[in-house]
N, C-alpha and C positions, 0 to 999 in steps of 0.2 A: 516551251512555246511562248512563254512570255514575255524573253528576254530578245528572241529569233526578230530579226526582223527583214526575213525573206531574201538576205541577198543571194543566196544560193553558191554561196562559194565550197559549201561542204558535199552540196549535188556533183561539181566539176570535179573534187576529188574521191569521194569514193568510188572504192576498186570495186565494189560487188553491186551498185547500184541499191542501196539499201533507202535511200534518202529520196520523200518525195515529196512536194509542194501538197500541204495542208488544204489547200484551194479556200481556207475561210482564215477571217483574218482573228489578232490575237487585240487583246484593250488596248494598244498603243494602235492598233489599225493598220497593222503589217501582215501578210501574208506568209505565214510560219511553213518552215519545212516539218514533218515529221518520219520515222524509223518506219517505212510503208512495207517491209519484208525484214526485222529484225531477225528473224530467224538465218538468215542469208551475213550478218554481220560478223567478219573475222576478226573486228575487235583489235583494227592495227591506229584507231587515234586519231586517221589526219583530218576527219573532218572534225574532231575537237581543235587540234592546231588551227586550224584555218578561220577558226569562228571571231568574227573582230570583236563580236560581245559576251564571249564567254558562255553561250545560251546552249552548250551540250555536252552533256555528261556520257560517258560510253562505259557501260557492264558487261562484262562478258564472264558466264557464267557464275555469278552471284560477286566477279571481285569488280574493281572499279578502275576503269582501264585510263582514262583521261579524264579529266574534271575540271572546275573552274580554277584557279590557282586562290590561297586563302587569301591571301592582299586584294583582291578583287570586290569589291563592295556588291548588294545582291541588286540594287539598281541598275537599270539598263543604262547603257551611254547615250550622251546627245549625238554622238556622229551619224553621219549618212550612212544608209546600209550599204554593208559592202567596204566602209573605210579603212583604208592602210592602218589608221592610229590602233585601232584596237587589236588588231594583229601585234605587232609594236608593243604594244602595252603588256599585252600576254604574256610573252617573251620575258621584258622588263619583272615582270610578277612572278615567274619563273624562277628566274635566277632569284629574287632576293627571295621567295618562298626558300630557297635550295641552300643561300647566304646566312641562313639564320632567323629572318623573318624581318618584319613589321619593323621593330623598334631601334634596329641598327642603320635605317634610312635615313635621309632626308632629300627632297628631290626640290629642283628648283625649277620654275616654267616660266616663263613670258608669255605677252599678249598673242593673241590668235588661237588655232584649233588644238594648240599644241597643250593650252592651258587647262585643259578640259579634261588632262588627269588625275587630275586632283579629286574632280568627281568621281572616278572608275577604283580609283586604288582608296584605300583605307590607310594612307601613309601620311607622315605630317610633310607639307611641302609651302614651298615660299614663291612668293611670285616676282620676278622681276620685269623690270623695264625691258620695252623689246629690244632686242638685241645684246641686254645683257646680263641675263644669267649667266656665265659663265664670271662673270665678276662678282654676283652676289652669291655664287655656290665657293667661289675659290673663300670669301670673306667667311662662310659659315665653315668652313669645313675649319678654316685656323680660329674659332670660336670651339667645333666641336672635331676635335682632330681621331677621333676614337670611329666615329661615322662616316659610313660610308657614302657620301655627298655627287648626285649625280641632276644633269641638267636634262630637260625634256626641251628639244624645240625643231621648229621648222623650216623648211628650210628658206624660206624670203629671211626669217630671224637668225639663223647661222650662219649662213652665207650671201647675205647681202646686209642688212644692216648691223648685223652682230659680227663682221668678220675680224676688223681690228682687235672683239674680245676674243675671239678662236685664238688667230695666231699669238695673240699674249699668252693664252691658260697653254699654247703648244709648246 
C-alpha cells in the first residue's frame, strides 16, 4: 500500500477481478488498490508485471509467485502514477536480477524523466549530457570492458537531440 499509487493498471489486468481500490488513501496521499477477494487469486503475476513501482508481491499458497525484483530500491518512485518508466525499469531489473546481479552493471542516463533511475534501481549509474549517453556509456564500457554498460533515455534524448550519438554507437 505504500509503494501503490492508485493507477490501477493491475485492476485492467487481472483475470479473476481480485484487485480493488482501497477508497482511502496511503502517506504519499494516493489512493492504494488492495487484494479485495484474495481468495479468488490464481496467482498468474500480471498484475505484479504491470506495476510501474513495484508495489505488489503475489503468494499463492505460502510460495512467492512475483515480487519486486532485488535491484529495485524500497523507495517509491517520482513518476506519475501509472508511468511507462517504471514498467521499463522492471523489466530492466529483471534481466540484470537474472544477469548476475547489481555489481556487473553500470547504467548511463541523461537529463529529463529518464534520469530518475538512478533513484529506483540500487545500481551505480553515471549521468550524461542530454543526448549523449551513448558516448559516455561507449567511453566507460572501454574503461570497464568486463561490464555490462547500458544507457537509459527518452525518447526527445535518443531520437532527436541524441541521434548523431545512436547512429554512431550503431
Amino acid at each position: 500500500a505504500a509503494r501503490c499509487k492508485g493507477c490501477n493498471l493491475c485492476l485492467e489486468v487481472c483475470p479473476q477481478n481480485v484487485i480493488e481500490s482501497a477508497k482511502i488513501s496511503n502517506n504519499a496521499g494516493y489512493t492504494y488498490v488492495r487484494a479485495g477477494n484474495p481468495d479468488a487469486c490464481i496467482g498468474c503475476g500480471m498484475c505484479a508485471q504491470v506495476c510501474p513501482d513495484c508495489a505488489i508481491t503475489v503468494e499463492k499458497d505460502g510460495k512467492v509467485i512475483a515480487s519486486k525484483p532485488a535491484v529495485i530500491r524500497e523507495e517509491s518512485s517520482t513518476y506519475c502514477p501509472g508511468c511507462a518508466h517504471g514498467v521499463v525499469q522492471r523489466l530492466i531489473a529483471e534481466a540484470i536480477d537474472e544477469m548476475g546481479g547489481k555489481s556487473e552493471f553500470i547504467g548511463v542516463t541523461p537529463i529529463g524523466c529518464s534520469i530518475f533511475i538512478y533513484k529506483i534501481m540500487d545500481l551505480d549509474f553515471v549521468e550524461g549530457a542530454h543526448g549523449r549517453a551513448p558516448a559516455v556509456a561507449s567511453g566507460i564500457k572501454r574503461v570497464h570492458p568486463g561490464k555490462h554498460v547500458f544507457t537509459y533515455q527518452g525518447d526527445g534524448d535518443i531520437s532527436s537531440i541524441g541521434i548523431s550519438e545512436i547512429i554512431h554507437a550503431a
